[in-house]
N, C-alpha and C positions, 0 to 999 in steps of 0.2 A: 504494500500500500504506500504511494506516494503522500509525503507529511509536509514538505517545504521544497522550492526549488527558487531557487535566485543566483544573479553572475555578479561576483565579485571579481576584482582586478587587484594586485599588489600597487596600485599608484592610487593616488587622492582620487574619490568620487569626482569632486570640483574638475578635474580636469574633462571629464567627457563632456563638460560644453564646450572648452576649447577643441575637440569633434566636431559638434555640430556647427561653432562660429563657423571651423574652415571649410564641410559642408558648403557651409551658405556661399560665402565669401567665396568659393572656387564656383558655384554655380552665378551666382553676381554675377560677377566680373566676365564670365564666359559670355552669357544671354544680353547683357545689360545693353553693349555698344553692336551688334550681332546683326547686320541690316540684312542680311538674309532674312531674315523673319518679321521682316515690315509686316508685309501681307497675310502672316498667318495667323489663324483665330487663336485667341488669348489665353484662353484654355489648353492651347496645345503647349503657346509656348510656356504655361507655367505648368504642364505635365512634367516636359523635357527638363524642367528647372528642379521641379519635386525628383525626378531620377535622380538626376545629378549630384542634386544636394545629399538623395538618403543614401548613394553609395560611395560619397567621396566621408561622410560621415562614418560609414560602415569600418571604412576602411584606414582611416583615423584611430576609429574603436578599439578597432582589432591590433593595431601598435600598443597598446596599453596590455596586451597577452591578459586579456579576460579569461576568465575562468565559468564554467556553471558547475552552480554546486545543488545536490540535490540528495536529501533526506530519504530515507526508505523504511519502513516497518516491515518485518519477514518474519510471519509463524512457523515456527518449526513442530510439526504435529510429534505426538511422544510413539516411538519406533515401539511396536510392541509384537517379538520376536518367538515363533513357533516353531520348534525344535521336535520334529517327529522320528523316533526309532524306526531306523529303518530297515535292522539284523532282521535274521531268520528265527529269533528264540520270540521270538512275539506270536510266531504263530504256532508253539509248541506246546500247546493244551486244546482244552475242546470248542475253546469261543473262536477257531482260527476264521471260519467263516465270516464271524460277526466284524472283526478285526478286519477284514479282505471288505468288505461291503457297507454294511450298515454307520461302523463305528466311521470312515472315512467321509462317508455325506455329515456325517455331524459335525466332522474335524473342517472340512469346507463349509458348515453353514458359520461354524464358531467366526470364522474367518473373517467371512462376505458381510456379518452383524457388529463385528471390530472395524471392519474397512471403513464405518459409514464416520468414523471420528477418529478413528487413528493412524497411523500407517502402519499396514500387516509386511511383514517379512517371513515365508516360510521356508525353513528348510529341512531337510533330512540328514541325517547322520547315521554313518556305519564306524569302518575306522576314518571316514574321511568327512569332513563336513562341509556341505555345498547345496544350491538348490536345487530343487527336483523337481521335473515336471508331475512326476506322480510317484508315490510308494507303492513298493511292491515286495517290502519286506524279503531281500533276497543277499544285504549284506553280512559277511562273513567273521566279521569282529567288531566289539563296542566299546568303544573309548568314548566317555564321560567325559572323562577330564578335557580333552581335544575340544569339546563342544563348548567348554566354558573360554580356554586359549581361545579360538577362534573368533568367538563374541568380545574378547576383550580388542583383538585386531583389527576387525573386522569395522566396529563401533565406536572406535575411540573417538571420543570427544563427543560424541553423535548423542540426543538426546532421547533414551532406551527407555522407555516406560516399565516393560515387564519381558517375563521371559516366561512363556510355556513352554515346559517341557515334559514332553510324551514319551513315556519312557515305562521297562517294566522295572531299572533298577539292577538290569545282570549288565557287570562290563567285565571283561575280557581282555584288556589291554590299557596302559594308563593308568595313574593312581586314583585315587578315592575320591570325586568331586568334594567330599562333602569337608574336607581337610586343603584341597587346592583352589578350589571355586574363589573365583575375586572378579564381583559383578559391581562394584563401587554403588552399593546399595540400591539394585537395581529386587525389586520384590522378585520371586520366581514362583509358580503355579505349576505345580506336577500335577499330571494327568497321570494316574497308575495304571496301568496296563499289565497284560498278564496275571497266572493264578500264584497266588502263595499257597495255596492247599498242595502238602507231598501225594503226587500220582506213582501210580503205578509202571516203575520204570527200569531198564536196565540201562549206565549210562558207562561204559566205554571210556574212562576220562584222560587217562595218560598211557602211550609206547612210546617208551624211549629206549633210543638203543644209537649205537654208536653210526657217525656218517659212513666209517668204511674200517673193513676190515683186512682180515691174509686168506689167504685160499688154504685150506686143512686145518685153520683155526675155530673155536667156538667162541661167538662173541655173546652178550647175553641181552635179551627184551626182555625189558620191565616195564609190567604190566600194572597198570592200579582203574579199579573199579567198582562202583558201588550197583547197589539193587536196593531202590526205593520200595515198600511195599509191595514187597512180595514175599512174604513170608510163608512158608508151606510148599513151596515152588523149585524146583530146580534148575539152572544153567549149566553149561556145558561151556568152556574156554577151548577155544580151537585155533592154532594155528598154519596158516597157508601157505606152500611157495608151490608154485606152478600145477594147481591141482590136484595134489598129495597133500594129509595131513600129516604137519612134522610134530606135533603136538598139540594132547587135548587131557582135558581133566574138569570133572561135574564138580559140580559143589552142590549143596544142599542147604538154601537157606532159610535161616533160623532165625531171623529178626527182620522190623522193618526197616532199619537200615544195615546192609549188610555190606560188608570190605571184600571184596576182592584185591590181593595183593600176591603176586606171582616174579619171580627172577629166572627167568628159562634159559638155558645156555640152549644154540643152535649152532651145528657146526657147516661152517662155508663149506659148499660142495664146488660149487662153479664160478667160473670168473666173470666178471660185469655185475648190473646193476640187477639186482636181485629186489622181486617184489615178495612181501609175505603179509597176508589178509587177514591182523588177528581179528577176531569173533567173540560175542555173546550170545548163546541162543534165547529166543524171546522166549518170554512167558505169556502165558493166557493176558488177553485184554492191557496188553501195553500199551503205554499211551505213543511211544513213539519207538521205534523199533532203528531206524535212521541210524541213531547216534549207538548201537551195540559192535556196530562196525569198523576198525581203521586200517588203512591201509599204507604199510611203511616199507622204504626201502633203503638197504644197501648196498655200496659197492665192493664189490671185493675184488683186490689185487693179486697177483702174484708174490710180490714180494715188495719189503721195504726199502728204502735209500738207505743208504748207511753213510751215517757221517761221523768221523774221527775230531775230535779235541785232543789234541798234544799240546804240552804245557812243558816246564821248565819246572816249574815246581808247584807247590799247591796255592788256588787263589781262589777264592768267594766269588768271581767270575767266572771260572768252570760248572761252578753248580748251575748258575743264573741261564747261561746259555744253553747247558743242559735240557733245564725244564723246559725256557723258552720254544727250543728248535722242537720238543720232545711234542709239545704241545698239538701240535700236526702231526696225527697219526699215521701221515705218509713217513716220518723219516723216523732211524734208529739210529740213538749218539752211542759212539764207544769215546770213555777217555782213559788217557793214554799218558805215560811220564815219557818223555822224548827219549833218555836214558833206557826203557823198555822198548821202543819202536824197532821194529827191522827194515823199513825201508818202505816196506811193499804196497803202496795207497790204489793198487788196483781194484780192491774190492770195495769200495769210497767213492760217493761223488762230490765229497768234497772234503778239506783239510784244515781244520781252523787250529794254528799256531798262534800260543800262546806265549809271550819272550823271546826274544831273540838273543839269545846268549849264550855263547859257546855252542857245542857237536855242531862244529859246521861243516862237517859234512855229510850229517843226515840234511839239514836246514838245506846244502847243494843239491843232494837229492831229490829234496823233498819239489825244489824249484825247476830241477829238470824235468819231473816228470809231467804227463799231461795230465794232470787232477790236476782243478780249479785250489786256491788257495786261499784262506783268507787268515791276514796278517794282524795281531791285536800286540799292539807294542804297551807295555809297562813301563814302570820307575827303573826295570834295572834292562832294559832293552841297551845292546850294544850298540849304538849308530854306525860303527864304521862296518859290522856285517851285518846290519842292514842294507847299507848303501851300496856294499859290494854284490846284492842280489841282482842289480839293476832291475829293478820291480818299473821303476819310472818316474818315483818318487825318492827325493834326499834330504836327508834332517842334516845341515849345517851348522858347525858352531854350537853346538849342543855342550861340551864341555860334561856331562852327566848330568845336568841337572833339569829340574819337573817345573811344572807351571800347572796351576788349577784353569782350565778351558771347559766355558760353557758352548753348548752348542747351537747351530744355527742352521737353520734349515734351507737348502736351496731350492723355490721350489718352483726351477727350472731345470731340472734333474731330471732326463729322460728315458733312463733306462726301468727304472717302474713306480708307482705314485705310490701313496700315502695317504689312508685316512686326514681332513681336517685335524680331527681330535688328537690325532697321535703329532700332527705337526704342530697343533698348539701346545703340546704334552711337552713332546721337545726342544720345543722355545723356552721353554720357563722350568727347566729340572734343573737337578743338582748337576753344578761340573766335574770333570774328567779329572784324571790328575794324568796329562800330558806328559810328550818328551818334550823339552825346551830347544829351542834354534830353529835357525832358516828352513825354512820348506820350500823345495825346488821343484816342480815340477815337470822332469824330461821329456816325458810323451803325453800324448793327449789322453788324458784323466775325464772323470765325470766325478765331483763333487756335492755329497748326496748331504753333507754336513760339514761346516767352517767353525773354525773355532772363532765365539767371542770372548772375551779380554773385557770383563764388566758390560758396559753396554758400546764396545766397536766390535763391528762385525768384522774380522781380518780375510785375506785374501788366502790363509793359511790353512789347509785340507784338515779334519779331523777325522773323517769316514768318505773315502775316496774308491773308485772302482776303476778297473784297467781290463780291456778285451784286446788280448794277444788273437795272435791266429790258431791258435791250440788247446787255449786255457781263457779262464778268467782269474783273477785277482783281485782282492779287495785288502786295503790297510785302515785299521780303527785307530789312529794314534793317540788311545789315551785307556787306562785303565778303569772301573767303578761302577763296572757296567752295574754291579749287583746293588747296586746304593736308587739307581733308576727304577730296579724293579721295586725294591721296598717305598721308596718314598711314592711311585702311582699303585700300590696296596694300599697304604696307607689314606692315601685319598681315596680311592675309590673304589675301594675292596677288590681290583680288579689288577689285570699282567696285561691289559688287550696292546696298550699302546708300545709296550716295549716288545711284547709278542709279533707284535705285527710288525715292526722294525727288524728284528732277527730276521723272524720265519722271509719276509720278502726279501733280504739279503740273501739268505739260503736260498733261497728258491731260487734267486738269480742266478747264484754261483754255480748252481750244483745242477742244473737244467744246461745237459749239451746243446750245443747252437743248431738249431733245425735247418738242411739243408735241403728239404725236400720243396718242391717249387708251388706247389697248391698247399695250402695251410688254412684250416677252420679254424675258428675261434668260438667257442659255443659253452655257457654252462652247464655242467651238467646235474646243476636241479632246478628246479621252477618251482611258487607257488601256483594254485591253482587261477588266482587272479594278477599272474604275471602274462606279459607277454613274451613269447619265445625269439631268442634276437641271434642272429648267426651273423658272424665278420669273417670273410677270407678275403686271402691273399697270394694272387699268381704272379711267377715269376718266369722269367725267360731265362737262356741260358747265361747269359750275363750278370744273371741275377737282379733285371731293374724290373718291376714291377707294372704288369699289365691288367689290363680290364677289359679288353677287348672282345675275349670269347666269352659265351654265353656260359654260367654255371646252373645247373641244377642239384636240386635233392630232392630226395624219398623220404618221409618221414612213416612210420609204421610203427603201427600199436600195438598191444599184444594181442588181438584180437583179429591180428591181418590186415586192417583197413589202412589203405596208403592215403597219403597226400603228398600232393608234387607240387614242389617251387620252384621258381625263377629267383634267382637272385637279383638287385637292382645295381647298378653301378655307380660306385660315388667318383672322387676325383682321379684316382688311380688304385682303388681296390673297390670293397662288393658289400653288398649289407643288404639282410632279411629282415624283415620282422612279420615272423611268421604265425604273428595274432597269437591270442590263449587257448591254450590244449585240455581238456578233460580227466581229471586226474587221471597216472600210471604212469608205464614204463613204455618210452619208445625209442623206437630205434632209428637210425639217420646215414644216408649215403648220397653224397658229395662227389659230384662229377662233372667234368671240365675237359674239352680238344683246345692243346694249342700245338699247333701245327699238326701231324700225323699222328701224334701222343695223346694218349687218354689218360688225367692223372685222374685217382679217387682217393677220398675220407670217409672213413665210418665211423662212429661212436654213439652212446647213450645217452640221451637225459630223463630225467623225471621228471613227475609234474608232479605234486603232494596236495592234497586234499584239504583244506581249512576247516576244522570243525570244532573250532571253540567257542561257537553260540549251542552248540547241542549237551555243549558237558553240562549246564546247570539249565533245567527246568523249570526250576522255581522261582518266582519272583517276589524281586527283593524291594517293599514295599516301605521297609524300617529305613531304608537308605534317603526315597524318597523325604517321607516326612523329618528325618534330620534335616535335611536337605532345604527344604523349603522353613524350618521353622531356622536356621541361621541367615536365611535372606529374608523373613517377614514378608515369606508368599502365604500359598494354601497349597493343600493337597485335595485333588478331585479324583473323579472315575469316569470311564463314559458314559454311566446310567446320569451322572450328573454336568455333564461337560457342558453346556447352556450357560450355567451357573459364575461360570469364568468370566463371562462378559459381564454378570454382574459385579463381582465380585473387583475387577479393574476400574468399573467407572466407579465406582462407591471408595476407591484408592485416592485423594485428593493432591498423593505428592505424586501420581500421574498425571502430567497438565503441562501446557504446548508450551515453549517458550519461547517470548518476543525478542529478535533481536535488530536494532537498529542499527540500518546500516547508512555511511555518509559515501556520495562518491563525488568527486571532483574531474573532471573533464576540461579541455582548451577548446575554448570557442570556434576556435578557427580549424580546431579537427574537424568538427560538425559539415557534412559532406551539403546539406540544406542551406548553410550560409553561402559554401560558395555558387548553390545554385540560385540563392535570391541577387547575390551580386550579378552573376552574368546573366540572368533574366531583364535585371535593371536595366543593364549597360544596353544587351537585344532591344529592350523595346524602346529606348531612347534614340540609339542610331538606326532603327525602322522610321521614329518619327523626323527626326532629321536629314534624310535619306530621300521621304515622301515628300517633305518640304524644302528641296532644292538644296541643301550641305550634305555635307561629307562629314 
């Protein structure tokens, strides 16, 4: 609503007469002595004299750099925000129908009876929260908490009236709204949905078992699950791989809540990705039979990496690297006193030396040979055989002595990336205690980590990588590793970031260089609401990289059914994305002509099932009403949901807010000014034009 509008100028009012004086006084003096215009009627010539005058005025004016300034009032209606669950546990008792139909015309009328005074925003939430054109209760996890973040992002500043949320109170992912929720006193109104009464259920709740195992090894699934009222009844626990049972065992129960809790050892028979279908069998009149089922898989290998730790003598970084690398149940560490070694690292893919000090000529050994190497230098590290490795790197002017270096992350480092979190980890941990001196750098190196000196970041390698033609090579130049792992335990009860720094060094080092000219890049597990993404890469015999010929794949389920792809072409390599797969296990082959040659790839992926809206049935109503009585909502039903609208306008600190706004504008931007001037100027020189001048 416009409230005031008027044009001010930075100079004195008083002067816009002196405008209009020179107006006049320029139209004067033009017309006054003008004997062309004897003859013409007087009306005309004081038309011509009124133009003249109002735009040599105008134009005067607008030297004074006027301004319009203009008042606004703006109601902001109060946002009043519908949050509808939109997982699959909502429709997991008997109202599911009522829930699918009936309940949704009332959730749309609540809506369209709010629209008439506030503004409605509705949205759905699973694990993700976004608008929807319709629910259909088919997401696969429920993060709570997410939906509060979200609203706080999403509405910042924005003035929120209220917040419905529809909900049965099961989440699945996220912590505890009712502890993290921050709605800066915005009231909330849960709708409770779903039943709290215990049905009659068998529910499947956890298989866990390890990602991958050995081939003739037994690895073990544990099993944990309950049985809701069914007392008198019996189950049967059954386990699948390939339409054989490898295990099964009844129970008989005896209460209305009963534990299922199982550790079964299965032994790997065959190699690849192994699917196994554990089971519950139902009982009479179960309310849901769905969730008795999981379907889990592993891989199994032939056999492990093996990687060697040699040391010089004993250090709390031995252990540290240990666990780290161990932590990937692709690899197996042996360690080793250098003084024990024999030589042999053919059975290794890789060699982590610890000190460099003395047996040099296992250390020449160790450098000749073609195992990858990675070099961790200490306080008592020898620089001059160090430098006599010619690795690529020289520590100068060292004299024996240490420097505490912290570390700094490059992360322009291309040979493999880093979590954020681990690179923020590593920006701000404890330092190294270094060898001290110049750092020379011979060959061309990749510097994954620089040592900083308080806060300069130096040009000087702390964790450097080297790719010969035979080998790889890496040097750590600083000791403490084990002070890294403890102090991110200590934060965070967790090893991920220093873990994941090892294991991706290992990984690099100890992974021979692939020489083969077509190469896939493909993970191989999927969730069920992932989509499946394939990267290759073809090479010519030069080895520079081509896109030219057409790739395809096969992809194949266990159940026979193919699908075939075209790969698309990007700048000089190839990329799929071959949409989301239905849970299981399938298989994939990758084929390519360049020139006369036909290369192929095969391998496995999984896709894994989502079923953490099926493990609890019941809803959780206690949640709700905490929930709303720390925001000074209400808790309703859908027998009651009408009620809500009353219950928001009868809310008095829901209520629209007025905000006044000023805006300031330059006159002479105004596009109508300059059309009234040259309209003037037009219809002045039409009448002087008609009357004999120019």
């Amino acid at each position: 609503m416009l409230l005031n509008i008027k044009i001010v100028t930075e100079y004195p009012i008083w002067l816009v007469a002196f405008c209009f004086l020179a107006g006049f006084a320029y139209a004067f003096f033009l017309y006054r002595n003008d004997n062309r215009f004897e003859d013409v009627k007087l009306w005309v010539k004081r038309t011509m004299f009124l133009f003249r005058f109002v735009t040599v005025s105008i134009l005067c004016f607008l030297l004074l750099s006027p301004l319009i300034k203009t008042i606004f009032n703006t109601v902001e209606k109060p946002i009043i925000v519908i949050a509808q669950d939109n997982t699959s546990s909502i429709l997991m008792n008997k109202d599911s129908v009522f829930y699918k139909t009936e309940y949704l015309a009332k959730l749309e009328n609540l809506k369209q009876k709010l629209s008439s005074t506030y503004e409605v925003r509705m949205y759905g939430f699973d694990e993700q929260f976004d608008e929807k054109a319709n629910i259909n209760y088919t997401g696969k996890i429920t993060n709570l908490s997410n939906v509060f973040d979200e609203l706080e992002n999403r509405f910042y500043n924005q003035n929120i009236g209220a917040v419905i949320l529809a909900t049965d109170g099961i989440f699945n992912e996220g912590s505890n709204p009712v502890y993290t929720s921050q709605t800066n006193g915005v009231p909330i109104y849960a709708i409770a949905l779903g039943d709290t009464t215990p049905q009659k259920d068998i529910v499947l709740r956890d298989v866990v078992l390890n990602k991958l195992t050995f081939l003739g090894n037994q690895f073990p699934i544990e099993i944990n699950g309950i049985v809701q009222e069914g007392e008198g009844f019996k189950t049967k626990l059954e386990i699948i791989n390939k339409g054989k049972v490898v295990f099964e065992k009844e129970y008989k129960i005896n209460s209305s809540n009963f534990s299922i809790n199982e550790n079964v050892l299965i032994e790997a028979k065959n190699v690849g990705v192994q699917h196994y279908k554990v089971k519950l069998t139902a009982i009479e009149n179960e309310v849901s039979i769905v969730n008795n089922v999981q379907d889990v898989y592993i891989e199994v290998l032939d056999g492990r990496q093996e990687i060697l730790i040699l040391a010089n003598a004993p250090h709390p970084d031995l252990k540290a690297l240990k666990l780290s690398i161990e932590s990937n149940e692709n690899y197996k560490v042996k360690t080793q006193m250098i003084n024990d070694f024999n030589g042999n690292t053919e059975a290794f893919s890789l060699v982590i030396l610890h000190q460099i000090s003395g047996n040099d000529a296992v250390v020449q050994k160790l450098q000749q040979s073609k195992t990858s190497i990675w070099y961790i230098l200490d306080a008592k590290t020898t620089t001059n055989q160090f430098n006599k490795l010619n690795i690529g790197l020289e520590i100068l002017n060292s004299n024996g002595q240490t420097n505490q270096v912290l570390a700094s992350v490059n992360e322009q480092f291309p040979l493999f990336s880093l979590s954020e979190s681990t690179i923020k980890y590593l920006n701000n941990t404890t330092p190294l205690l270094s060898v001290f001196g110049t750092y020379k750098m011979n060959e061309n190196g990749y510097n994954l980590l620089n040592q900083k000196i308080g806060s300069v970041v130096t040009q000087s390698p702390l964790m450097t990588f080297f790719q010969a033609e035979n080998k790889k090579v890496a040097v750590l130049a600083g000791e403490g590793i084990w002070r890294w792992r403890i102090q991110e335990f200590n934060k965070t009860k967790k090893h991920e970031a220093i873990d994941e720094l090892i294991n991706k060094a290992v990984q690099f080092l100890s992974v021979k260089e692939d020489k083969s000219k077509f190469r896939l890049i493909v993970k191989n597990k999927f969730l069920e609401n992932e989509e499946v993404l394939f990267n290759a890469e073809l090479y010519n015999d030069s080895y520079e990289l081509e896109n030219e010929p057409e790739i395809e794949v096969l992809v194949k389920n266990e159940d026979g059914e193919e699908f075939k792809f075209n790969f698309n072409k990007t700048t000089k390599a190839y990329y799929l994305n071959a949409g989301i797969f239905n849970p299981g296990a399938y298989q994939y082959n990758a084929s390519v002509m360049l020139g006369d040659k036909k290369y192929t790839e095969k391998g496995e992926f999984q896709v894994a099932k989502i079923q953490l809206e099926m493990n609890n049935t019941i809803a959780n109503h206690q949640l709700l009403a905490n929930l709303v009585k720390k925001h000074d909502g209400g808790l309703f039903f859908p027998s009651n949901l009408e009620d809500i609208s009353d219950a928001i306008q009868e809310n008095n600190n829901i209520a629209s807010i007025i905000f006044e706004e000023k805006d300031l504008k330059e006159l002479i931007n105004l596009k109508w000014i300059f059309g009234l001037i040259l309209l003037l100027l037009s219809a002045e020189w039409f009448l002087r034009k008609r009357n004999g001048a120019y």
